[in-house]
N, C-alpha and C positions, 0 to 999 in steps of 0.2 A: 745118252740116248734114252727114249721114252718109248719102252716096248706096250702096246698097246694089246688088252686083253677085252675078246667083247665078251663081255659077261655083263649082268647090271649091275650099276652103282660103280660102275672103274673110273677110281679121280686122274687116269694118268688120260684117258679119253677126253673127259671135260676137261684137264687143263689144256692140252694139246690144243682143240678146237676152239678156247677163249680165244686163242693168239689172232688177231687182225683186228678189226676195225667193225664197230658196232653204231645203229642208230638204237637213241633211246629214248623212249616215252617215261616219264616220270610223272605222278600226280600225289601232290602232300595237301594233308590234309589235316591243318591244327583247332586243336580243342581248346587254345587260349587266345582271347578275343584281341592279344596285343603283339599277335605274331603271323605270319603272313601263311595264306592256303592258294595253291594254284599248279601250275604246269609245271615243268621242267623239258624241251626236248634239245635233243643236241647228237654229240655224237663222242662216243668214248673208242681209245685205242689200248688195245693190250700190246705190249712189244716187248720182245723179250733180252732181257741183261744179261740173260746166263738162260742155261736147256732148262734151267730149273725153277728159273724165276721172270714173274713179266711185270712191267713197270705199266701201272692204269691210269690215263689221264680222259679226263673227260672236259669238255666245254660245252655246254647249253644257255638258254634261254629260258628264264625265270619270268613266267606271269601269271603276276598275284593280285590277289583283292588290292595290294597297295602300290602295284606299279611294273615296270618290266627291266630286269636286269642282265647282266651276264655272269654266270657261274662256274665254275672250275673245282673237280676234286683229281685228288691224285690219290693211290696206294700203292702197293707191295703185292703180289699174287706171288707164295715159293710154293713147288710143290713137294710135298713132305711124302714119306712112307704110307702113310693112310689116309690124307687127308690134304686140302689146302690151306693153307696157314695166309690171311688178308691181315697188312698188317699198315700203320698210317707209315708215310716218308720219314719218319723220324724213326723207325724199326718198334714201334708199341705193339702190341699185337690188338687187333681189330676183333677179328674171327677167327675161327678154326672151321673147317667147312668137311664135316665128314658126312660121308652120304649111306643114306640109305639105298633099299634096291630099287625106289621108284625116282631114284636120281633127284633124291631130296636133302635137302639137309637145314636144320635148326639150330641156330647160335643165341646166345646172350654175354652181353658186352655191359660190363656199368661204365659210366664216364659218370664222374662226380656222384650228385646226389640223382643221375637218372641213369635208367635200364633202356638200355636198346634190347630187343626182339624181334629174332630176324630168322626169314626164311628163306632158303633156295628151291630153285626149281629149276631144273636144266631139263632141256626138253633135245634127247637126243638117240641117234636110228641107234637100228643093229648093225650099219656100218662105221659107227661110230665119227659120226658128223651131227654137226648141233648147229641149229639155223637161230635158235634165240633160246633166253633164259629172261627168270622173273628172280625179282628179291623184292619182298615185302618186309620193311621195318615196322614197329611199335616203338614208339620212345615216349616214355614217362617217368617224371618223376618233380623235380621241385622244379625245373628250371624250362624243364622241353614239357611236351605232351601232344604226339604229333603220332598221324601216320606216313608212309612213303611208299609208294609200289611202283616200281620202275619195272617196265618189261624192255627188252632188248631183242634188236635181231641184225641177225649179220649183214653188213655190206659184201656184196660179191664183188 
């Protein structure tokens, strides 16, 4: 059971409120001329495996300088004692997502020879209900070198 505290920055509020079904606007935006920059929208589902963890799959549409595809990511959402733990299907860990009191929070993640940098933003009342959130990435390094700002808001 997930006792909910309205105070600011409570991750057991924002976890609770991810659970349903999200539309997403995504826009990436690459700094290497042999990698593709454009849209993403679609629509991602949080569902939950356990009180404590929810399974994220999304599916959108990709349109790039080089064409229009269909995309799919999946992750891990558990929620931990302080914090939320995003972790890829294979249980790696992605992020930690600890919040500040403006229901923010910064991560950094290396994969290989490149740094993701990444931000949340939950945008949620003093009844503790969240209509959308933002995560803005940074990825650089030998291989990526890309931005990604996806905002999200709830399907009713």
């Amino acid at each position: 059971m997930v006792v909910l505290m309205k105070k600011p920055g409570n991750i057991n509020a924002v976890f609770k409120a991810l659970n349903g079904q999200w539309r997403f606007h995504r826009s990436l935006r690459s700094r290497k001329s042999t990698a593709p920059s454009g849209t993403v929208t679609g629509v991602a589902d949080f569902v939950s495996n356990t009180p404590m963890e929810y399974r994220y799959s999304e599916c959108g549409e990709f349109k790039s300088n080089i064409g229009v595809m269909e995309v799919k990511k999946e992750y891990i959402y558990t929620l931990e004692e302080a914090h939320i733990q995003v972790k890829f299907t294979d249980g790696k860990l992605y992020n930690e997502v600890t919040l500040d009191s403006n229901y923010e929070a910064n991560c950094q993640h290396l994969c290989g020879d490149d740094t993701y940098v990444t931000k949340y933003k939950f945008n949620i009342d003093n009844q503790s209900s969240m209509t959308s959130f933002w995560v803005h990435h940074v990825v650089a390094g030998a291989t990526k070198d890309y931005d990604s700002e996806t905002t999200f808001t709830k399907l009713v």
